[in-house]
DOTORVEX-141309 format. One line per 2 residues: number of its first residue (from 1); for each residue x, y, z of C-alpha. Coordinates in steps of 0.2 Angstrom, whole numbers, padded with zeros to 4 digits. Layout:
<nodes>
NUM) X/Y/Z | ...
</nodes>
This chain:
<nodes>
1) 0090/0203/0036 | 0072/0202/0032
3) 0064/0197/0017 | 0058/0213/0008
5) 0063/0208/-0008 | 0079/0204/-0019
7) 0088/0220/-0019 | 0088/0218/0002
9) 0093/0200/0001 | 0108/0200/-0012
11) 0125/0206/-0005 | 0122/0204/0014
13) 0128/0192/0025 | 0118/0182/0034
15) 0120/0177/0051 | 0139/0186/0049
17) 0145/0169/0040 | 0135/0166/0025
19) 0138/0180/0011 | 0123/0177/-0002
21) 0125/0178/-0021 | 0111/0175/-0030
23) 0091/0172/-0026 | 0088/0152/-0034
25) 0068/0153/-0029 | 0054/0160/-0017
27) 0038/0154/-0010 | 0026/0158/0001
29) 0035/0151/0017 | 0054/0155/0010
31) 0065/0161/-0001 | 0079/0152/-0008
33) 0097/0158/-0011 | 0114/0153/-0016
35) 0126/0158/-0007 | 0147/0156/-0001
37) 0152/0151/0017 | 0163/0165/0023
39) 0172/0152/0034 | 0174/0137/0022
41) 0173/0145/0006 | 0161/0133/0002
43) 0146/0136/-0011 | 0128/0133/0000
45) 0111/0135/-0004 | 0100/0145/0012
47) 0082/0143/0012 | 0077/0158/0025
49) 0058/0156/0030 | 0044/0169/0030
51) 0049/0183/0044 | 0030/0178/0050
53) 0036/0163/0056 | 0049/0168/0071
55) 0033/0172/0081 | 0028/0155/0081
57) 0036/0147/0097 | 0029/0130/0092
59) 0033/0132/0075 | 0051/0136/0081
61) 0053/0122/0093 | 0047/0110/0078
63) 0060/0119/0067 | 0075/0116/0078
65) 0069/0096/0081 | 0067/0093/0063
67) 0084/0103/0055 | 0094/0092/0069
69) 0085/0078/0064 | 0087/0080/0046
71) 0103/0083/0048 | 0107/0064/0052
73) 0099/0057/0038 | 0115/0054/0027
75) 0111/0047/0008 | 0119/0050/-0008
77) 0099/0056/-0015 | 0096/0066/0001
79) 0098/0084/0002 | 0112/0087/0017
81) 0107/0099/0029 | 0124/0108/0033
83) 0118/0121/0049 | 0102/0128/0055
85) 0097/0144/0066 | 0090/0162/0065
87) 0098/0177/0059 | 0101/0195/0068
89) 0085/0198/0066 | 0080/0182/0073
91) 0072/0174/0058 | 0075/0155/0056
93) 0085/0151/0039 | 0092/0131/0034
95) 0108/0129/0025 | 0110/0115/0012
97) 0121/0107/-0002 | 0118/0120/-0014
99) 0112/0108/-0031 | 0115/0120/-0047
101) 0107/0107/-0059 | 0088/0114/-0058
103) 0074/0105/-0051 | 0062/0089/-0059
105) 0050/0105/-0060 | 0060/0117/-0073
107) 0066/0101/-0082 | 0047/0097/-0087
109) 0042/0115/-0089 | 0057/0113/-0102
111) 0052/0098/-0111 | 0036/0091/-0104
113) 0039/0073/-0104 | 0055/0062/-0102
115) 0057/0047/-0113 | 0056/0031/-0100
117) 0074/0027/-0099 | 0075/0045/-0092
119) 0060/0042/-0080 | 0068/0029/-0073
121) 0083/0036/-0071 | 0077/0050/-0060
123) 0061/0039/-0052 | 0073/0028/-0045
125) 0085/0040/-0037 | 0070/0048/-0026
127) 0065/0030/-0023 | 0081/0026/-0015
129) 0081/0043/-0006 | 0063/0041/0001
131) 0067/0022/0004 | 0081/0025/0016
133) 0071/0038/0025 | 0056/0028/0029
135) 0069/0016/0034 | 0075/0029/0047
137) 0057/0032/0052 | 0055/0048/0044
139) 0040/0055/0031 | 0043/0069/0019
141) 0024/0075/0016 | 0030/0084/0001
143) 0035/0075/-0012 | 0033/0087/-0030
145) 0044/0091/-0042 | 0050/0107/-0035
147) 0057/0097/-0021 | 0068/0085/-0032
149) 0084/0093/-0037 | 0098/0090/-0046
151) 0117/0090/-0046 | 0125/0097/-0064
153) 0128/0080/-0067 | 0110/0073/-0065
155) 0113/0065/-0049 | 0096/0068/-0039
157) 0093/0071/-0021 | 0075/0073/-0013
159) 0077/0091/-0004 | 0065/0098/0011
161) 0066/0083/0024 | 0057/0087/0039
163) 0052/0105/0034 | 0034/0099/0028
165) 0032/0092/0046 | 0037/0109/0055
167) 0028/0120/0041 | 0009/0109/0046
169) 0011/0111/0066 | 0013/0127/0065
171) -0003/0127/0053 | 0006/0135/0041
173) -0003/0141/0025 | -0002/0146/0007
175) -0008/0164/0005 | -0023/0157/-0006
177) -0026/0147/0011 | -0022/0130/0004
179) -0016/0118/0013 | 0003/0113/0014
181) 0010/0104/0002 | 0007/0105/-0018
183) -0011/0100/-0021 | -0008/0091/-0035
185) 0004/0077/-0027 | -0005/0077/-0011
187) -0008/0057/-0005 | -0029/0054/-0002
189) -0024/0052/0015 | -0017/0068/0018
191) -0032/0076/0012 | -0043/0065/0024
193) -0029/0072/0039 | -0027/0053/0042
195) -0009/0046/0051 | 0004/0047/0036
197) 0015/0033/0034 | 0031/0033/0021
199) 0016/0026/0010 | 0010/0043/0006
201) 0026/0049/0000 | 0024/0031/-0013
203) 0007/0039/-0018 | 0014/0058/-0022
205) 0031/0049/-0032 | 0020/0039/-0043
207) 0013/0054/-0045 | 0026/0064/-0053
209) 0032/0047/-0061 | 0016/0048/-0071
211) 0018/0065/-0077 | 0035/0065/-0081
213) 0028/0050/-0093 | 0012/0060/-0098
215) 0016/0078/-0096 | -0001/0076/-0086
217) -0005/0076/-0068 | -0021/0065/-0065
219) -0036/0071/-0052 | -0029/0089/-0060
221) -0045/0103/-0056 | -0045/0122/-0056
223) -0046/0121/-0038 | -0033/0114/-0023
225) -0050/0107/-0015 | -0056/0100/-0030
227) -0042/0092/-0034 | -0037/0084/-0018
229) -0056/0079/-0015 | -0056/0070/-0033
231) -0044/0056/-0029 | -0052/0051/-0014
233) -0058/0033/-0016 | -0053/0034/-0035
235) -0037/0026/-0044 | -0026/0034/-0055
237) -0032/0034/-0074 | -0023/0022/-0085
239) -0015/0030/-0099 | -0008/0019/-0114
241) 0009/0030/-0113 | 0015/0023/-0095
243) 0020/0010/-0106 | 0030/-0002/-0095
245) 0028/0008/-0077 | 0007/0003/-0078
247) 0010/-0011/-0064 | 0021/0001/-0056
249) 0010/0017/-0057 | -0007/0003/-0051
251) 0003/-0005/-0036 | 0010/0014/-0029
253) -0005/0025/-0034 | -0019/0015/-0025
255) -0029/0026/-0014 | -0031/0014/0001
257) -0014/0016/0008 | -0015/-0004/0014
259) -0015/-0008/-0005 | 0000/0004/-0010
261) 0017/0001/-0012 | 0029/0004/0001
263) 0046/0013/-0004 | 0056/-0003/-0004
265) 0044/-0013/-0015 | 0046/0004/-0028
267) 0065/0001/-0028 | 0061/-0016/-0032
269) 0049/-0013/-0045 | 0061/-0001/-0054
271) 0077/-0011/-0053 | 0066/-0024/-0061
273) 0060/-0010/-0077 | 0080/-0005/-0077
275) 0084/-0023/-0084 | 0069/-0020/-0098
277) 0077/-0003/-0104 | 0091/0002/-0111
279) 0103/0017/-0103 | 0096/0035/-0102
281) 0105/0043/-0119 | 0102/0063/-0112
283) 0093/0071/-0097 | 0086/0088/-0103
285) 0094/0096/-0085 | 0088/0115/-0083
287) 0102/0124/-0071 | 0099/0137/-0060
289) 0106/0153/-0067 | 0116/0168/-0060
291) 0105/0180/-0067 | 0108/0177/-0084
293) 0095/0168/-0098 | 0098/0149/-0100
295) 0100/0141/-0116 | 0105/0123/-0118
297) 0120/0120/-0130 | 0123/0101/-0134
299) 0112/0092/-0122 | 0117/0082/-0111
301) 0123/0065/-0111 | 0119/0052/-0096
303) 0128/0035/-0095 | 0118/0025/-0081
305) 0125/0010/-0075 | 0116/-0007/-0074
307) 0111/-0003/-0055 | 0109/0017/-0061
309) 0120/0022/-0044 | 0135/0031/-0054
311) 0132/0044/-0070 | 0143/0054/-0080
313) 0136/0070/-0090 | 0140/0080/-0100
315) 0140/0098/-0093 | 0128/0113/-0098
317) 0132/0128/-0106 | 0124/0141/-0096
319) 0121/0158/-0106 | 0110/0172/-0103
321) 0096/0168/-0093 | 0088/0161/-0077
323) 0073/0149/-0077 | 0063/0148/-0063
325) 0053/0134/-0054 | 0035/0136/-0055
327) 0030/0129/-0040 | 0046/0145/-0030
329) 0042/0157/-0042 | 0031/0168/-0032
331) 0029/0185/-0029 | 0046/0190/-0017
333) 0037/0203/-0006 | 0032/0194/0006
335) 0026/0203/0023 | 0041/0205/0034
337) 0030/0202/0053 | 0031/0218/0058
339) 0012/0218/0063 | 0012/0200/0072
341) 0009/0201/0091 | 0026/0201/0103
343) 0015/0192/0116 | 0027/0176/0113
345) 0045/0183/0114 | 0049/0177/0128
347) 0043/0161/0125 | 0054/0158/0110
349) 0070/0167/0116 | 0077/0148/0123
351) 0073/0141/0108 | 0080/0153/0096
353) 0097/0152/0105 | 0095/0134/0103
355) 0093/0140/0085 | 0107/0151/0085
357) 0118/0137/0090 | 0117/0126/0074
359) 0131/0111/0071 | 0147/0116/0066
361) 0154/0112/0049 | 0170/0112/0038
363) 0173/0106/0020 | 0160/0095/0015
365) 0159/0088/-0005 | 0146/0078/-0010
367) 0141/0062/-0007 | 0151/0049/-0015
369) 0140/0042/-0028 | 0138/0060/-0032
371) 0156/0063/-0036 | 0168/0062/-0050
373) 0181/0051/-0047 | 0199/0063/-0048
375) 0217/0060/-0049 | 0224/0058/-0032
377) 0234/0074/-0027 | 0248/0067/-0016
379) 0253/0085/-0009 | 0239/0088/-0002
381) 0232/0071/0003 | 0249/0071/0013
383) 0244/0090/0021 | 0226/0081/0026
385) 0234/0065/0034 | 0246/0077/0044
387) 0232/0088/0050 | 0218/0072/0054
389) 0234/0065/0064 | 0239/0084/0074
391) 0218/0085/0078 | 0217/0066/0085
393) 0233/0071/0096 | 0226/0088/0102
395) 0208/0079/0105 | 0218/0064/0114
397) 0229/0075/0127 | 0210/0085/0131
399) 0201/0075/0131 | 0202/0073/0154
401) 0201/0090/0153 | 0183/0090/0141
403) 0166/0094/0153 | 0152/0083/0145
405) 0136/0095/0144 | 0124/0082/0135
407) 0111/0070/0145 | 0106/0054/0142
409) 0090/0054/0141 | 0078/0037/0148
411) 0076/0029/0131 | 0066/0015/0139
413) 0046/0012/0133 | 0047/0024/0121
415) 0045/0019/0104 | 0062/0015/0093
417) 0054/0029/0076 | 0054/0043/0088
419) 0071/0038/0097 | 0080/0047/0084
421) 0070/0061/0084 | 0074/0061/0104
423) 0093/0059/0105 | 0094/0072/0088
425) 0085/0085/0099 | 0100/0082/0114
427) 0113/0080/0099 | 0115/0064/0101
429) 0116/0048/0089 | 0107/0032/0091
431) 0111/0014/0084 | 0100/-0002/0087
433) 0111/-0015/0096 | 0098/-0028/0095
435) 0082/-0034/0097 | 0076/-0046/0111
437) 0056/-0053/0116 | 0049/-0047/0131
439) 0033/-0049/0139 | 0033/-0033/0146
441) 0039/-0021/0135 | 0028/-0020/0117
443) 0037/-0024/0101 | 0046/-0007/0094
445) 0049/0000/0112 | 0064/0002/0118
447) 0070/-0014/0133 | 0087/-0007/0139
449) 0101/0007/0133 | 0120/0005/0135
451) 0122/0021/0144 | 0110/0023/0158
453) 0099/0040/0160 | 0108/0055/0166
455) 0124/0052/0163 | 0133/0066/0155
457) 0142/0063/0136 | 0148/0074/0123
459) 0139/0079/0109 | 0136/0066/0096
461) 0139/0052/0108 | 0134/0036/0101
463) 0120/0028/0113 | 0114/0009/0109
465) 0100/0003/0113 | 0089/-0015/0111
467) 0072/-0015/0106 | 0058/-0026/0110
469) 0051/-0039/0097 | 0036/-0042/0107
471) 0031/-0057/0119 | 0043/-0074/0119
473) 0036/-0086/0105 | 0025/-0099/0114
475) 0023/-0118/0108 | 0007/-0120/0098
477) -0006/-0134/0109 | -0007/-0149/0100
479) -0021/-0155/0091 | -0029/-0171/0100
481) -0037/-0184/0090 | -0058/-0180/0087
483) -0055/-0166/0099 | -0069/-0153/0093
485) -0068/-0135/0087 | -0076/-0127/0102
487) -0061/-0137/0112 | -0047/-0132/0103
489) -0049/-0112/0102 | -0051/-0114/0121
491) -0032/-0121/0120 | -0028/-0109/0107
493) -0034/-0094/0119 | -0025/-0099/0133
495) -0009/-0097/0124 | -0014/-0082/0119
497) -0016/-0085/0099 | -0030/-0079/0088
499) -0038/-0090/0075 | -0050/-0088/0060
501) -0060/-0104/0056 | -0061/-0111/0039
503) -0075/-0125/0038 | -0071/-0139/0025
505) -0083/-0154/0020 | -0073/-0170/0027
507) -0079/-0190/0022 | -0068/-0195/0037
509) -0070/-0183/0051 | -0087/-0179/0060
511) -0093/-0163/0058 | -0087/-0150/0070
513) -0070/-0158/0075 | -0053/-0150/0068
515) -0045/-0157/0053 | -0031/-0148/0054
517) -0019/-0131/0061 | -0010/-0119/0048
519) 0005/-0119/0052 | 0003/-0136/0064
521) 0020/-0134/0072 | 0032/-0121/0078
523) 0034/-0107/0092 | 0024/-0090/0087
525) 0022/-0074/0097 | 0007/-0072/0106
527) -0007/-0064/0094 | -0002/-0075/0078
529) -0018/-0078/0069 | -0019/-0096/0065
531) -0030/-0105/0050 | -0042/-0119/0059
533) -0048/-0129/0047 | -0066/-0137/0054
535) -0074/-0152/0048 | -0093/-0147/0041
537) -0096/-0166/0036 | -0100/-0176/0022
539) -0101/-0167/0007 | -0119/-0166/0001
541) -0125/-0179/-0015 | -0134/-0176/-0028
543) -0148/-0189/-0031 | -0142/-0194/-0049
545) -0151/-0190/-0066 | -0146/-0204/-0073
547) -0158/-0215/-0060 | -0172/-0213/-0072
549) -0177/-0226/-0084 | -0164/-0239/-0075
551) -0167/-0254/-0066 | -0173/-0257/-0050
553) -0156/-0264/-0044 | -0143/-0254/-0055
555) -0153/-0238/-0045 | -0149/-0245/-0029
557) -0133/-0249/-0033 | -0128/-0233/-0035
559) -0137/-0225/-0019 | -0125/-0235/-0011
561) -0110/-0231/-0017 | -0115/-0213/-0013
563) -0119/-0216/0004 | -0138/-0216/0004
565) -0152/-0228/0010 | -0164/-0233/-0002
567) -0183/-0237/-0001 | -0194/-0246/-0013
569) -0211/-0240/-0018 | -0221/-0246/-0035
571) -0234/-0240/-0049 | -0242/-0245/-0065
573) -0234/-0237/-0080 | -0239/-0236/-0097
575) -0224/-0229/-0103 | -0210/-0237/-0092
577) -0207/-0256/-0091 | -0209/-0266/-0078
579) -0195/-0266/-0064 | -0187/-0252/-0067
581) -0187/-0232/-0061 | -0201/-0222/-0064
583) -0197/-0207/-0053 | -0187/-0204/-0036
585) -0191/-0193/-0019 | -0182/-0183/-0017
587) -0183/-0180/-0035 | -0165/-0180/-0046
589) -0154/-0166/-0045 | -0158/-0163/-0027
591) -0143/-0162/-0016 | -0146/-0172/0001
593) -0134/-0177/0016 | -0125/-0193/0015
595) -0136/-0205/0025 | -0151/-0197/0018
597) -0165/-0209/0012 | -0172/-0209/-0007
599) -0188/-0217/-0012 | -0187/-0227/-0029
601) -0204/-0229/-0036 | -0200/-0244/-0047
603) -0212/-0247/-0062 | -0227/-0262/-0061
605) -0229/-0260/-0082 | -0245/-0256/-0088
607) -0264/-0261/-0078 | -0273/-0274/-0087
609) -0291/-0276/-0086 | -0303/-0290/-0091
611) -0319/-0288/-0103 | -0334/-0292/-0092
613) -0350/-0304/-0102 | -0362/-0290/-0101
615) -0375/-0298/-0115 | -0393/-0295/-0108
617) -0390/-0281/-0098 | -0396/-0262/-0102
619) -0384/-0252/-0113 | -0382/-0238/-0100
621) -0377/-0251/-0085 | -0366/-0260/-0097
623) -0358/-0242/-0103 | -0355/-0237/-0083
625) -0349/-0253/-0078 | -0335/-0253/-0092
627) -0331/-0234/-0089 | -0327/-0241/-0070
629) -0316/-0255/-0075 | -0305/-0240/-0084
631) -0311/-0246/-0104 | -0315/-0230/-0116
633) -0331/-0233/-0126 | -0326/-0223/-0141
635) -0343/-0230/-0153 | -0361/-0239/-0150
637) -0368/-0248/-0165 | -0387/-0252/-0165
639) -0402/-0243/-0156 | -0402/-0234/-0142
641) -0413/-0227/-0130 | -0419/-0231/-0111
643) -0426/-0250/-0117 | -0408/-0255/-0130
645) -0399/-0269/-0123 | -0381/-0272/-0125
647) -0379/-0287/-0139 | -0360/-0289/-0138
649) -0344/-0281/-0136 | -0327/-0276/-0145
651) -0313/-0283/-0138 | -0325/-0298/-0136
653) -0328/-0304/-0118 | -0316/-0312/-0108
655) -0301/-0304/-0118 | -0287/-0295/-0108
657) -0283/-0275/-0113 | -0274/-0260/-0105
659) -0284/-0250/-0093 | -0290/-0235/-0105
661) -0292/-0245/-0118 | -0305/-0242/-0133
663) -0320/-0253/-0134 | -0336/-0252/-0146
665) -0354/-0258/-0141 | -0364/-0267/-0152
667) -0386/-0265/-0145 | -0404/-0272/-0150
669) -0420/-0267/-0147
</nodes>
């Protein structure tokens, strides 16, 4: 059954089991239909991918990896993958719970914002979906509104696990030639083609958290590559309508994927909003249709509990109509791979038997926190009981007679987030028995299995294994007494520790010899990085302002109590008295090491000089000679000229004045 379009799709059976009913949405890589299990009776939805792809041999090993893994992840807000394979035409389809409640994408092309209650109601539902994935090791890559969907009760599960991952290996693209994954939800590291981590799944979440506050997508551009390169290096815009998710949109939208959020710490951060709001009073859910028009009819009411893990809606009226998701809704005549090349045929023949053989299934409901709570029907809980109890005898009385077909594959050295990925591909189950240090086996690889390689097991066998924490914890060295720096890395290093040094002025211990070890006791593993705190000496003094003006003894007093060494020098001063600080060298405010030496020029008070007797002698000797003894002659009364002799003098001879003093001449002829 190719894909042609919806008149060669609705009415045929798919794979002899799977009778389809209605088309729910199409895309570029697969189209997505309702349809009815022939052998349960059971209502599915089937996304059958683009016939291009079944020439893909790596695209189809990838395929068939990632539905069996998937398939193990079991959460109530994850999309259950119920089978897998290729039709008769050999083109690979997926079979899921089939959601009827719409997608996050119609409900905000509907009403394009939700109040916060209902943001939180539906942020932390995919939160607890994603959460439990990374927890199993796996990364979605497409986290968007189209991909979160919901039940008719507004239970929410996050849908497409694993398929992004198959889709980029096999360098899958949009017809536009962007790349995989909405361009508007993609993580800055996705963009860069960087390792993801569940971290980028955080990013694309906040994402769609801030437009189901908004109505907005921030980074939005009329290009994919425009807007992918815009958020690069850039942090999501804040907007006063986040209201009380700003922290939360900050701490999960941070471009540098070592400042972002993990899954875990989101739950967190919502459980702590849940207490802050009240319970969400409608949620605006937008069914998918069976061709007719939808209209909504009483909206419906949502009763979330204080941890928002049980709901109880009202249900939609469905009328005419059929509203689809704008990130499916694409044209549905998508080219059926008649022109690829045949060259790889044979290559993929294996693995689309492997296909063709996908698990079996019966009678699956939903996942418990998903489910109404119903009366107990005793007639047929007693038909069930009967039934389980026939099966376990039949399996009992064959089971010496079953031939195991699985192998155990050699688990050990390889690394514990691909072993499910490994045992899935074997279809078998995995469970961590413990963990245990080794020096020898690096911490997340696998020490030992409890069944040994080879050994032949049923399908679905359980096999335990123990992975390594890393290398036995080792006793820190101890920390001698004056032992130096230099010293103690050298007994850091031989246990095998790594250190950063943190230098730290000390008045007790000499300068390059370790104060202290953060932490100072204790076993750690080999590679622990520990804070040395190194002595840098004394902390530096400051030669006080204060100094200035005081006395000579006072100043030296309080060199001392700082730790320096004083030295005396003196000078005449005019303006300071006698005995006390004129100036310091260094000078005040200079910081110098403890120890250091300051000079206090300490103040001799004002020069004094005595008025020589110069009666007799020539007025211009007399005027050099008191110009040398520091006296300023500021007047000369009587004549003057080559032959004038000084008379007297004003201060009179023999007085005592300040160098720089006035005096007046008296002359005669």
């Amino acid at each position: 059954m190719a894909i042609a379009g919806i008149a060669d799709v609705v009415g045929k059976r798919l794979n002899n089991r799977y009778l389809v009913e209605e088309v729910i949405g199409s895309g570029a890589s697969s189209l997505v239909v309702a349809a009815v299990d022939m052998k349960s009776s059971e209502s599915v939805a089937i996304k059958i991918l683009h016939p291009g792809l079944k020439h893909d041999a790596q695209f189809l090993r990838r395929f068939l990896a990632e539905a069996r893994a998937a398939a193990s992840l079991n959460h109530p807000n994850l999309l259950r993958v119920l089978d897998w394979g290729v039709d008769e035409h050999e083109q690979p389809f997926l079979v899921t719970e089939l959601f009827k409640g719409g997608t996050l994408r119609s409900m905000l092309d509907f009403v394009p914002t939700l109040d916060e209650s209902q943001t939180l109601f539906v942020a932390i539902q995919a939160a607890r979906g994603l959460q439990f994935a990374h927890s199993k090791n796996f990364v979605h890559r497409d986290i968007k509104p189209a991909n979160l969907l919901f039940d008719d009760r507004g239970g929410l599960v996050v849908a497409d696990f694993g398929l992004a991952r198959a889709l980029s290996e096999a360098q899958w693209t949009e017809p536009i030639g962007s790349v995989l994954g909405t361009a508007r939800y993609v993580s800055p590291e996705q963009v860069q083609g960087a390792t993801l981590s569940g971290k980028s799944d955080v990013y694309s979440l906040s994402l769609v958290i801030y437009e189901c506050l908004t109505g907005e997508v921030p980074f939005s551009k009329e290009t994919n590559i425009a807007t992918m390169t815009s958020r690069l290096n850039s942090l999501v815009p804040d907007d006063d309508r986040l209201g009380i998710y700003v922290d939360l949109i900050r701490s999960s939208s941070h471009y540098d994927p070592t400042q972002r959020c993990t899954s875990t710490e989101m739950v967190k951060m919502l459980e702590k909003i849940a207490k802050k709001l009240d319970p969400p009073t409608s949620l605006p859910l937008v069914p998918f249709g069976f061709g007719a028009r939808l209209k909504l009819n009483d909206p419906p009411t949502l009763i979330a509990r204080d941890d928002l893990t049980e709901i109880n809606i009202s249900p939609l009226a469905i009328k005419d109509g059929l509203k689809y998701d704008d990130d499916t809704n694409l044209a549905l005549n998508s080219s059926d791979g008649s022109e690829a090349e045949q060259s790889d045929s044979n290559q993929n023949s294996e693995t689309l038997e492997a296909l063709k053989s996908g698990p079996a299934w019966g009678k699956v409901g939903p996942p418990k926190l998903r489910e109404y709570k119903k009366k107990r029907k005793w007639p047929l809980f007693v038909a069930a009981t009967v039934m389980l109890a026939v099966f376990a005898l039949v399996g009992y009385e064959t089971e010496n007679y079953v031939v195991y077909s699985q192998t155990v594959p050699r688990l050990d050295g390889k690394n514990v987030s691909v072993i499910n990925i490994a045992l899935g591909a074997d279809l078998l189950d995995g469970k961590i028995a413990g963990y245990e240090y080794s020096n020898n086996v690096p911490a997340g690889d696998v020490i030992k299995q409890s069944i040994l390689p080879g050994v032949k097991v049923k399908k679905h066998t359980v096999i335990s294994y123990y992975v390594s924490e890393g290398k036995f914890p080792v006793e820190i060295p101890p920390l001698k007494s004056g032992e130096t720096a230099t010293q103690y890395e050298n007994s850091l290093k031989l246990a095998g520790f790594s250190w950063k040094v943190v230098m730290e002025y000390s008045e007790t211990v000499t300068q390059n010899e370790v104060i202290s070890i953060t932490p100072s006791t204790g076993k750690f593993q080999p590679g622990y990085t520990f804070s040395l705190i190194v002595s840098n000496g004394p902390s530096p003094r400051t030669i006080p302002s204060n100094l200035l003006g005081e006395s000579q003894s006072v100043a030296q007093s309080q060199l001392a109590s700082l730790g320096l060494v004083t030295s005396l020098t003196s000078s005449y001063s005019n303006t300071v008295p006698s005995g006390d600080v004129i100036s310091t060298t260094p000078p005040v405010g200079v910081q110098v090491s403890k120890g250091s030496t300051v000079t206090l020029n300490i103040s001799k008070g004002p020069q004094m000089v005595l008025v020589p007797n110069l009666s007799g002698y020539s007025l211009s000797n007399a005027s050099q000679i008191l110009t040398n003894d520091g006296l300023n002659i500021i007047a000369t009364y009587g004549p003057g000229g080559p032959n004038a002799i000084l008379f007297t003098t004003d201060p009179v001879p023999g007085t005592y004045v300040k160098v720089g003093s006035p005096i007046v001449l008296y002359s005669q002829g």
